[in-house]
Structures are given as structure tokens and as C-alpha cells.
C-alpha positions as CSV (number, residue, x, y, z in Angstrom):
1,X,83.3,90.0,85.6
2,X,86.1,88.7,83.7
3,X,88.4,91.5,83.7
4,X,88.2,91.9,87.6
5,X,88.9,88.5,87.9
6,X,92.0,88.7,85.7
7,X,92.6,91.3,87.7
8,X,92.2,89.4,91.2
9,X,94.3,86.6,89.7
10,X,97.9,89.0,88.8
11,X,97.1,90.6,92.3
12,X,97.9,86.9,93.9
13,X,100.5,86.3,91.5
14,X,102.4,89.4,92.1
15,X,101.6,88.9,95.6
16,X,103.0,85.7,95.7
17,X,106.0,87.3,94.1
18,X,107.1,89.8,96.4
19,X,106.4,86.8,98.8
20,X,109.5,84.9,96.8
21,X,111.7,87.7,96.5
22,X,111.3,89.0,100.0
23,X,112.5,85.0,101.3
24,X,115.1,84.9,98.8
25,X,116.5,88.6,99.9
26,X,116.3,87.0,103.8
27,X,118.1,84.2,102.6
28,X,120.9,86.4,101.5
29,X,121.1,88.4,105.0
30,X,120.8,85.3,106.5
31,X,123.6,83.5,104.6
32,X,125.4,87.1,104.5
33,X,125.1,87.7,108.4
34,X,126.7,83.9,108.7
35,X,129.7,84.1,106.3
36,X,130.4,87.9,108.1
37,X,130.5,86.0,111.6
38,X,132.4,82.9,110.4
């Protein structure tokens, strides 16, 4: 029970992750996209 638990628990945390990294690499195309049209 423990183990899939652990398990469960670096599933949200890498999940929450890609979460960070995809809003970080939007803020970039974002910011990117604005400089390019400025």
C-alpha cells in the first residue's frame, strides 16, 4: 500500500511539474510574441 502510494504521490508531483514548465514555456511565447510585435 505504501509503495503505490509513493507512487501516486511523484505522479502529482511530476504532474504538477509539467503543469509549471508548460506556463513558464507560454510565458515565454507570450513575452516572445510581444517583444516580436513591439
Amino acid at each position: 500500500m505504501n509503495k503505490l502510494h509513493l507512487k501516486e504521490v511523484k505522479l502529482e508531483e511530476l504532474n504538477s511539474t509539467m503543469d509549471t514548465i508548460y506556463a513558464v514555456t507560454g510565458a515565454f511565447l507570450v513575452g516572445g510574441g510581444v517583444i516580436i510585435l513591439t
